[in-house]
C-alpha positions in Angstrom: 27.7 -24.5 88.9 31.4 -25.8 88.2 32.6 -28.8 86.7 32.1 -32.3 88.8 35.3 -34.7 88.7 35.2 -37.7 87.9 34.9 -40.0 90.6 38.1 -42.7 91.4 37.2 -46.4 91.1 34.9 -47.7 93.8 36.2 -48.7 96.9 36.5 -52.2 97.4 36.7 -53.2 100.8 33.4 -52.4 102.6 31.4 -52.2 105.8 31.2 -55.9 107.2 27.4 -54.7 107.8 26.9 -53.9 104.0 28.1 -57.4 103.4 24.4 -59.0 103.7 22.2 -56.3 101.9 24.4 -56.0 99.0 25.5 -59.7 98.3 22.2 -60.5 96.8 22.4 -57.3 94.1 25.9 -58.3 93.6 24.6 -61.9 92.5 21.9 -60.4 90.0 24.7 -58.2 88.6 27.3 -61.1 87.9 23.8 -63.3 86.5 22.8 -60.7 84.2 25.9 -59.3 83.0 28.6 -61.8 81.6 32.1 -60.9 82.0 32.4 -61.2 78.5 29.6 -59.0 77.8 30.7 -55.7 75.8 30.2 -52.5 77.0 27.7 -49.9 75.6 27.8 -46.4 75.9 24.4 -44.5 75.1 24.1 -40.8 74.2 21.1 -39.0 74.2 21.4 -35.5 72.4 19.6 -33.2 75.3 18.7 -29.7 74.0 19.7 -27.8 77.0 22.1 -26.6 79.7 20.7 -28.3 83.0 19.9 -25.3 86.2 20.5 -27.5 88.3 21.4 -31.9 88.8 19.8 -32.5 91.8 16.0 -32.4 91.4 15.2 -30.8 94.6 16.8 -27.2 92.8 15.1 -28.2 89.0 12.7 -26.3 87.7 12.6 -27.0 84.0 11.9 -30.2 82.1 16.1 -30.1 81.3 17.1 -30.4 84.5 14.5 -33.1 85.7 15.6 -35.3 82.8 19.4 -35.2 84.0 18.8 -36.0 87.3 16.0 -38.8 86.6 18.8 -41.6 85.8 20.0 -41.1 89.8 17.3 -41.0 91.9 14.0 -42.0 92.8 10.8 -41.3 94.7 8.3 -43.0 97.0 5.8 -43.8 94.5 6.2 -44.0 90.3 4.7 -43.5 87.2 4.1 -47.2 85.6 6.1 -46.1 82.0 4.2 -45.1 79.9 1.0 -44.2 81.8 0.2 -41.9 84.9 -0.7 -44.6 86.5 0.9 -44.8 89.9 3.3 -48.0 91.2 5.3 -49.0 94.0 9.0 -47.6 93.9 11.5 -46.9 97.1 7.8 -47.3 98.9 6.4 -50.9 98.4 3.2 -50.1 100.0 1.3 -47.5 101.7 -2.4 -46.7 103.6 -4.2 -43.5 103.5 -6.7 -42.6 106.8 -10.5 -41.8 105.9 -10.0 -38.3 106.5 -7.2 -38.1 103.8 -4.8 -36.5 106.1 -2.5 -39.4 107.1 0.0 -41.0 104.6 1.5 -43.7 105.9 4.5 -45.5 103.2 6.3 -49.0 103.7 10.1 -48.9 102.4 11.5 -51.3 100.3 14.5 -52.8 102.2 17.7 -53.2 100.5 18.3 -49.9 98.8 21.6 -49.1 98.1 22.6 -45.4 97.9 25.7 -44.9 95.2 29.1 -43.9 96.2 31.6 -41.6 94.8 35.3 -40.7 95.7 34.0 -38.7 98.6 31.6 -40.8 100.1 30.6 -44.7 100.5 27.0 -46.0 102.4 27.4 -47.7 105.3 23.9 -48.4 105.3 20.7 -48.6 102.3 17.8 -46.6 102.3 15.7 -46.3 105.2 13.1 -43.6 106.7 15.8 -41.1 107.8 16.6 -39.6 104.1 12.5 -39.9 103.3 12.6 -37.0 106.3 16.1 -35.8 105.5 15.0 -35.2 101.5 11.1 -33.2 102.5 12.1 -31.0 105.7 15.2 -30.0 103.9 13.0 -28.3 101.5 10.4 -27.2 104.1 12.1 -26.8 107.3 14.0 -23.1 107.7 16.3 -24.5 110.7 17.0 -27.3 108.4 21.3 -26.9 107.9 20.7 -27.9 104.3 18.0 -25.6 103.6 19.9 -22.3 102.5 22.9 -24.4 101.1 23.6 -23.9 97.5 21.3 -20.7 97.7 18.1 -22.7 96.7 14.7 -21.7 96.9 12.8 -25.2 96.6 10.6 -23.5 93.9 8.8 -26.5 93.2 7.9 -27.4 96.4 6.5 -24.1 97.0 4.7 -23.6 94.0 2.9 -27.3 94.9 2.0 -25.6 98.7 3.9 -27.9 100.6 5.2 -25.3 102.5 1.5 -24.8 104.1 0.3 -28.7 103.2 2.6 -30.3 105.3 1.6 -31.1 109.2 4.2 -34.0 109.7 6.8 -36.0 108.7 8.3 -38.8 111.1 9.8 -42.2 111.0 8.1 -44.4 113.6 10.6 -47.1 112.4 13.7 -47.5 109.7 11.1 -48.6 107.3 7.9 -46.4 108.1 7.4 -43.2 106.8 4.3 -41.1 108.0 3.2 -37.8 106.4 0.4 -35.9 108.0 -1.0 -33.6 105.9 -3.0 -29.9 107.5 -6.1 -31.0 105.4 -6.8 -33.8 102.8 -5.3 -33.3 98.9 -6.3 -34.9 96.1 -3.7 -35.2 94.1 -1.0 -36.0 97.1 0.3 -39.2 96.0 0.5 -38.3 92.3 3.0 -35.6 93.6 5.1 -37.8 95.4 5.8 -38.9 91.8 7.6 -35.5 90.7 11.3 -34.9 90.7 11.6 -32.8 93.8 10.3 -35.1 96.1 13.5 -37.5 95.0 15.2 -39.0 98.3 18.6 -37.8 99.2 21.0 -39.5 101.2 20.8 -38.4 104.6 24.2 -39.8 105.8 25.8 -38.3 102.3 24.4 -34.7 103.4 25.8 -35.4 106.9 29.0 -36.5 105.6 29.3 -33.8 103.9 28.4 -31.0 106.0 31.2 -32.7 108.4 33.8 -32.4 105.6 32.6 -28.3 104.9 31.2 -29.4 101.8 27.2 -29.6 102.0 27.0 -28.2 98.9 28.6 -31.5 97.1 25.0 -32.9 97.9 23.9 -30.5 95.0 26.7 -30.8 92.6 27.7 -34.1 93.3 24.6 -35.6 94.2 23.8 -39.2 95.5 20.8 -41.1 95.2 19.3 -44.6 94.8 18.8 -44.7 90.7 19.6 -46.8 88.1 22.7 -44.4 87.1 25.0 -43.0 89.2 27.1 -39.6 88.2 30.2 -39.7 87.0 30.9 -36.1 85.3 28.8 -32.7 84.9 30.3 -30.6 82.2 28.1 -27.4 82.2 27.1 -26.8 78.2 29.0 -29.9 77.3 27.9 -33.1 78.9 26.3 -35.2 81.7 27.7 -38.3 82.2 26.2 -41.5 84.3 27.8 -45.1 84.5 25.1 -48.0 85.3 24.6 -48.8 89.0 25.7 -51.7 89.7 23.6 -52.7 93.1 20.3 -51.1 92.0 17.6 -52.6 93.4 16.0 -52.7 90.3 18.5 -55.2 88.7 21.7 -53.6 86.3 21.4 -51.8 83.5 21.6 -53.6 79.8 23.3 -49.7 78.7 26.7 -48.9 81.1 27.3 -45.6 80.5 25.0 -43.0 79.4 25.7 -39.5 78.4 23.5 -36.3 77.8 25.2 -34.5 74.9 23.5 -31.0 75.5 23.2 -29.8 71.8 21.0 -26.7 72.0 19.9 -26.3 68.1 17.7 -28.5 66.9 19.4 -28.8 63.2 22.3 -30.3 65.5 20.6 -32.7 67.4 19.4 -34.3 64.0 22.9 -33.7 62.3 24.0 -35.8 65.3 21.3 -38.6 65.2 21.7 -38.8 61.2 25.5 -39.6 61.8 25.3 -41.7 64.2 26.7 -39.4 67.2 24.3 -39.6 69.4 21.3 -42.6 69.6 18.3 -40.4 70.6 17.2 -37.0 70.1 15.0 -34.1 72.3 12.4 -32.1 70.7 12.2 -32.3 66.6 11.1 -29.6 65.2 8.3 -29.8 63.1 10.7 -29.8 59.7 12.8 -32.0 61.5 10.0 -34.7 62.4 9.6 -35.3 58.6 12.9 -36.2 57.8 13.0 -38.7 60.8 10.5 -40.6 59.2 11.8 -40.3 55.8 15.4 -41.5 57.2 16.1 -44.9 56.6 18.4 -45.5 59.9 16.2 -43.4 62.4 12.6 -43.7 63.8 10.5 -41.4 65.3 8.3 -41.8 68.8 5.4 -39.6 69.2 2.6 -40.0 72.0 -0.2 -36.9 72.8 1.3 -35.2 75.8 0.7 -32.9 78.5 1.5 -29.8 77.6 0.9 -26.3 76.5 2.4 -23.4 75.0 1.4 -19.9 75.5 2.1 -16.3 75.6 1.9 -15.1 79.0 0.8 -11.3 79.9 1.8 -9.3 83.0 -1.8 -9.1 84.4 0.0 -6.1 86.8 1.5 -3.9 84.1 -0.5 -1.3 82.4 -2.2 -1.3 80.3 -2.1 -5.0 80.5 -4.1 -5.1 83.9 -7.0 -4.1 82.0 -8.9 -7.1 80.4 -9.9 -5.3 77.4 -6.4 -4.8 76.1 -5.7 -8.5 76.8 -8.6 -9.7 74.9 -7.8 -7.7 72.1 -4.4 -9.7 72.0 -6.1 -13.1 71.7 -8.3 -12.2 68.8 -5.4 -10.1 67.0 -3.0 -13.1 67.3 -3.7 -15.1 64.4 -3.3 -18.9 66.1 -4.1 -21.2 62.9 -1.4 -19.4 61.2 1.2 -20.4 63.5 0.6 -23.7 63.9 0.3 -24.5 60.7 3.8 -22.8 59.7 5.9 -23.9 63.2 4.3 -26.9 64.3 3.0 -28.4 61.6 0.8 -31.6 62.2 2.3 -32.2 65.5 0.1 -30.2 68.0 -3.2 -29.0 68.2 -4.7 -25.6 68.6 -4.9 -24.5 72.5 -8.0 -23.0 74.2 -7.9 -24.0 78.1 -4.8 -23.7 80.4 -5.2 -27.2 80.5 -4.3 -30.3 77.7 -7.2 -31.8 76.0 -5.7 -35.2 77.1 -6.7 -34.4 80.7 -10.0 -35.2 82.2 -11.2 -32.0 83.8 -10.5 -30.4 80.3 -13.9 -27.7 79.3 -14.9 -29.1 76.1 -17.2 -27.1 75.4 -14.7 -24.2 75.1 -14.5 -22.9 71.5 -11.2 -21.0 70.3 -10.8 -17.2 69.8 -11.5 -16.2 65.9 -9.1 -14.4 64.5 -10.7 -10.9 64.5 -8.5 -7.9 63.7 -11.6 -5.3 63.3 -12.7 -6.6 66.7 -9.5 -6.3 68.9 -8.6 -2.6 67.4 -12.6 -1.7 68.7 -10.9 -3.3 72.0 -8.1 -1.2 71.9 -10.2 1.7 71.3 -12.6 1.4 74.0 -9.3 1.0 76.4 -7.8 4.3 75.5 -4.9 2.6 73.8 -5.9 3.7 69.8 -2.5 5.1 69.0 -0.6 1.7 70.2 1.9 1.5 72.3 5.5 -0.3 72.5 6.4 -3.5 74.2 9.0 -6.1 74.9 8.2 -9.7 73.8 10.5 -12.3 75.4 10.9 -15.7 73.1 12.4 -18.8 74.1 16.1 -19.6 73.3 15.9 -23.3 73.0 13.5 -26.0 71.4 10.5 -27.0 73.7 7.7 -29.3 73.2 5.6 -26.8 73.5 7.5 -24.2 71.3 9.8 -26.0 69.0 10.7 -22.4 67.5 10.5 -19.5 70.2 11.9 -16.8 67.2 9.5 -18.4 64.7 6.7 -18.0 66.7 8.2 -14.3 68.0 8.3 -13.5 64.5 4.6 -14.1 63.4 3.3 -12.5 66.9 5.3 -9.7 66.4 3.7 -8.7 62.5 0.3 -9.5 63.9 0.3 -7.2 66.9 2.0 -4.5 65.0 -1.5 -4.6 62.7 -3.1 -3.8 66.4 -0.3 -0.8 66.6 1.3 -2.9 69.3 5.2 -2.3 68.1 7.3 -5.3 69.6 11.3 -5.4 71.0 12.4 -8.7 71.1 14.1 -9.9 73.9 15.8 -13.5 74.8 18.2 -15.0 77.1 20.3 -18.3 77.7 17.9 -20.9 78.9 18.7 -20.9 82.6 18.9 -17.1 82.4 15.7 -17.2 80.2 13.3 -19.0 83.2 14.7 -16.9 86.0 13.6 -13.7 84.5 10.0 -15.4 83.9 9.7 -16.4 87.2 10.9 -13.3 89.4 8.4 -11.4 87.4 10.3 -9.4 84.9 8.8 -9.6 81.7 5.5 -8.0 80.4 4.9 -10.2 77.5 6.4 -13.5 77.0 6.5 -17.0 75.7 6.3 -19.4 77.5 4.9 -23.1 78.5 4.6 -26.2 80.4 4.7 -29.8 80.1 2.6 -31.7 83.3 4.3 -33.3 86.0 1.7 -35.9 87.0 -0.9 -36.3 85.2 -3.4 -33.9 87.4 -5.2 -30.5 86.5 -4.1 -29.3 89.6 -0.6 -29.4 88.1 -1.6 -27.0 85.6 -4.2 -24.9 87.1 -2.8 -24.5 90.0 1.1 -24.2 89.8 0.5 -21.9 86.4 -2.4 -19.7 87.8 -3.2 -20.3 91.0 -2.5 -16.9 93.2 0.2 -18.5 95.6 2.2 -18.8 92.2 2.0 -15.3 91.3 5.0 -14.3 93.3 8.9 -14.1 93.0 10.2 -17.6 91.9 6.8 -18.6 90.9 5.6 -20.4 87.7 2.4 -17.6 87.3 4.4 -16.0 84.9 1.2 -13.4 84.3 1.3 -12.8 87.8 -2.5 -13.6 87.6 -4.5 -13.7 90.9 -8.3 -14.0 90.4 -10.1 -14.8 94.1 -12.6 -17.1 92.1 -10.7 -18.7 90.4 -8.5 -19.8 93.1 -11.5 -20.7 95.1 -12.3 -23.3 93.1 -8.9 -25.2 92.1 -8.2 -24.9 95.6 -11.7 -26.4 96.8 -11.0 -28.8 93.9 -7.5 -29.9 96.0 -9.2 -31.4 99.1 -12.4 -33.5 97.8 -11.9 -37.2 96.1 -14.9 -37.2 93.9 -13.9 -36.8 90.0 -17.0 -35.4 89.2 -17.2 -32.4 91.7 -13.4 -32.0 90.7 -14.1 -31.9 87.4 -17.3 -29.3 87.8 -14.7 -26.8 89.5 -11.8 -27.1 87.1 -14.5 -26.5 84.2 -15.8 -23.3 86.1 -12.2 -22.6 86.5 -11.4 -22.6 82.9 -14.4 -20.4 82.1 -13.1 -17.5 84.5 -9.6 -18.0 82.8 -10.9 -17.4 79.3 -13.1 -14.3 80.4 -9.7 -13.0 82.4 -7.2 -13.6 79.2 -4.3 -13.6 81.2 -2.6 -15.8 78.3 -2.9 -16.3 74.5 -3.0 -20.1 74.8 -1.4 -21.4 71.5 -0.6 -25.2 71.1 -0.5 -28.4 72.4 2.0 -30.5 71.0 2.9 -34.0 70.7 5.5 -35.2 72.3 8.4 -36.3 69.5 11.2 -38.3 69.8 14.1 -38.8 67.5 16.1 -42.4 67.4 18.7 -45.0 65.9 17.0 -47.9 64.4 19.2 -49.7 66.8 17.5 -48.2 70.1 15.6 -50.9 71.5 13.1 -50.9 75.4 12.3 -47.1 75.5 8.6 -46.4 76.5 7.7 -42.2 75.6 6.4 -41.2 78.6 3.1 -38.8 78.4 4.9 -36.0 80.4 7.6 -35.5 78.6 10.5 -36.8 80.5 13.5 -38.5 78.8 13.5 -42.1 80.8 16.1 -44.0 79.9 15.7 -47.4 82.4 15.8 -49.9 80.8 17.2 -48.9 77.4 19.0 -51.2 75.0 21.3 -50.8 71.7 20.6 -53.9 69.0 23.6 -55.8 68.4 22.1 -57.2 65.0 22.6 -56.0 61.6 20.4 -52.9 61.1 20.0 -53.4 57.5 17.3 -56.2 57.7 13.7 -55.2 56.7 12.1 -56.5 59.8 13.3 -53.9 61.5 10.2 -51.6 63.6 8.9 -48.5 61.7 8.4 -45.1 62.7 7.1 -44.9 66.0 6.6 -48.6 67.1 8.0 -49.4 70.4 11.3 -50.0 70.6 11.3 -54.0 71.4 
């Protein structure tokens, strides 16, 4: 991905027809904003090298985060919650059979511009259908641009979901869907389903450029781009007609700082005004610092060691058992993650509701998984490479620390380990085309739905090139039931078949579940408006710097909202 320019200074003679729409966001601009007002620039420390800046191509937590601040989706997360609220969509029906999605736009919408491209017109049902059958439609001219293959999308089975989607008028969408789904409209909420500018992508493709619609994207958030700087910086500037009103911050800037040391060095000084993923070490001196405070909030993740369920001897559920009970769990999360996650049993969160309580967690029992190993013909060990994560996650704030203690404790079973690592981007490819036979890994949930988890981690049509079923897992039962679980309403029957779901996961031992953290965030004592969002994105609507004297003691503890 190469560098983005900056963009020249916005055009100032526009469209006569642009001259209505955008006079009342011009007004709230010059209301809420004094001329006098001075500007703020806000830097969030991000603690990795983005794949990709339009969300269509993300497939990490990274990349969603940078491309948050410019676009947004029919339907939204209310902060803080998974509750679901109007966004580019102000209303919407669903028939009684589930199957028909009908969304009302919000009129007004004004795309950004950049020193390429300026709207002639705001957001109506055209990019709704430009920014889906891009991703689902083969003949589509965008489709194959950039080289992407719309993981996300896949992995969620829109690809087979889909029936229709038209535009009976400029501000109707309706999506029919091949049979009813559950957790449809909590999907709408995730990053890929963004909407794209159809006229920029036409523009575009007119100039020989239709990759700029990746690289240079344009959407309808509260921050547009202004600069991408792989393994240096992402830089936004405040929209000035967004709907939603301007932005108290005016520029904004990812400062990708890999090493979590760093990213507190930074916040300490003053460099940077918010932090990604403490470590565990690095939690404890937030709250012991004076000019910082921390954010914390349960979240929807989990962290895991994955196992190629189609490598010998690794397709035999014996040898994978013996791996849970030799893997000794307490002792890792008490020296990596402290008291900032819990121990993991299910694929899924504790924080969800489909969650199997009544699973209890694998002792740690050496004699037991060497009589495992035994009875699999594998007494004389065997050798194997052990990926580890390069960068801080949630999930895994220490991919070599937690290596490390794997690595002594499997070599007790006679299982001698080669680690093996990669770049971030680099890192995540190699999981997902398969190429790994043990590895660490995890996720962070993208709406607030088992499905999410049990589904786009396990499910069968995951377990394939580009997929997130990293143990290229495929059990006929147990995709049965999460995909019987898909198409009925009720909570409770959902609930029975994600339970049964879990039970054939723990029996299979495809993964060594490990943790559940909490989600952490590091700030400046002068950081005022953000809300820590449960799945783990970075929002930063809304977001405020304190112009007052930092010094005074009224100033909110660790964790406290920033007000």
């Amino acid at each position: 991905m190469r560098p983005i320019l900056a963009p020249a200074k916005p055009v100032r003679k526009r469209p006569r027809r642009l001259a209505g729409w955008l006079a009342s966001a011009l007004l709230a601009v010059t209301t809420l904003v004094p001329a006098t007002a001075a500007a703020k620039t806000f830097v969030f420390c991000s603690e990795s090298n983005p794949e990709a800046i339009n969300p269509q191509l993300a497939i990490t937590g990274t990349a969603m985060d940078a491309a948050r601040p410019m676009f947004e989706t029919l339907v939204e997360f209310k902060p803080g919650t998974t509750e679901i609220q109007p966004a580019l969509a102000t209303a919407w029906e669903i028939s009684p059979d589930g199957r028909d999605y009908t969304f009302h736009l919000r009129q007004g919408v004004a795309f950004h511009a950049n020193d390429e491209f300026t709207p002639t017109r705001p957001l109506t049902a055209a990019d709704v259908v430009f920014s889906i059958e891009r991703q689902w439609r083969a003949d589509n001219p965008f489709h194959t641009v950039s080289g992407p293959r719309f993981d996300y999308f896949a992995d969620a089975g829109f690809s087979d979901l889909l029936e229709a989607v038209e535009a009976p008028d400029p501000h109707t969408v309706r999506i029919r869907l091949r049979r009813a789904e559950a957790p449809f409209l909590a999907n709408l909420t995730m990053p890929f389903l963004s909407i794209l500018s159809a006229e920029y992508a036409e523009a575009m493709l007119r100039r020989g450029t239709p990759d700029h619609i990746d690289i240079r994207p344009i959407g309808t958030g509260p921050f547009q781009l202004v600069d991408f700087r792989p393994n240096v910086m992402v830089r936004y500037r405040a929209f000035e007609h967004s709907w939603r009103g301007r932005q108290p911050i005016d520029t904004l800037v990812f400062s990708i700082t890999p090493t979590a040391s760093a990213r507190l060095t930074k916040l300490s000084s003053g460099e940077c005004h918010m932090s990604a993923y403490p470590s565990a070490e690095d939690i404890r001196a937030i709250r012991a610092h004076p000019a910082l405070k921390l954010y914390e909030k349960p979240a929807f993740n989990i962290g895991y060691l994955a196992i190629n369920t189609t490598r010998p001897p690794f397709d035999d559920p014996r040898v994978r058992r013996a791996l849970n009970l030799a893997i000794d769990r307490p002792a890792i999360l008490a020296a990596i993650y402290g008291d900032s996650a819990v121990p993991a049993v299910n694929p899924l969160p504790p924080t969800l509701w489909a969650y199997d309580e009544t699973a209890e967690p694998d002792p740690y029992d050496l004699p037991r998984a060497r009589a495992l190993m035994r009875e699999a013909g594998f007494e004389d060990g065997l050798d194997v490479d052990l990926w580890y994560l390069p960068v801080s996650r949630p999930y895994n704030p220490d991919g070599a620390g937690v290596y490390a203690m794997i690595a002594a404790d499997l070599e007790k079973l006679g299982i001698r380990t080669y680690p093996r690592t990669a770049d971030w981007n680099t890192y995540r490819q190699i999981m997902q085309d398969g190429n790994v036979t043990l590895a660490l890994y995890g996720w962070t949930g993208d709406n607030g739905d088992p499905d999410n988890f049990m589904n786009t981690l396990l499910g069968c049509a995951a377990a394939r090139i580009g997929g997130n079923n990293i143990a290229r897992w495929c059990d006929p039962e147990f995709d049965r039931r999460i995909r019987e679980a898909q198409t009925v309403s009720d909570i409770a029957v959902r609930r029975r078949l994600y339970v049964e779901a879990q039970r054939i996961f723990r029996q299979a031992s495809p993964w060594v579940p490990i943790a559940h953290s909490v989600f952490a965030v590091g700030a400046r004592r002068e950081v005022r408006n953000f809300v820590v969002d449960p799945l783990g994105y970075h929002n930063f609507a809304g977001v405020d710097l304190a112009d007052e004297d930092l010094s005074r003691e009224d100033l909110p503890r660790e964790g406290e909202p920033a007000n």
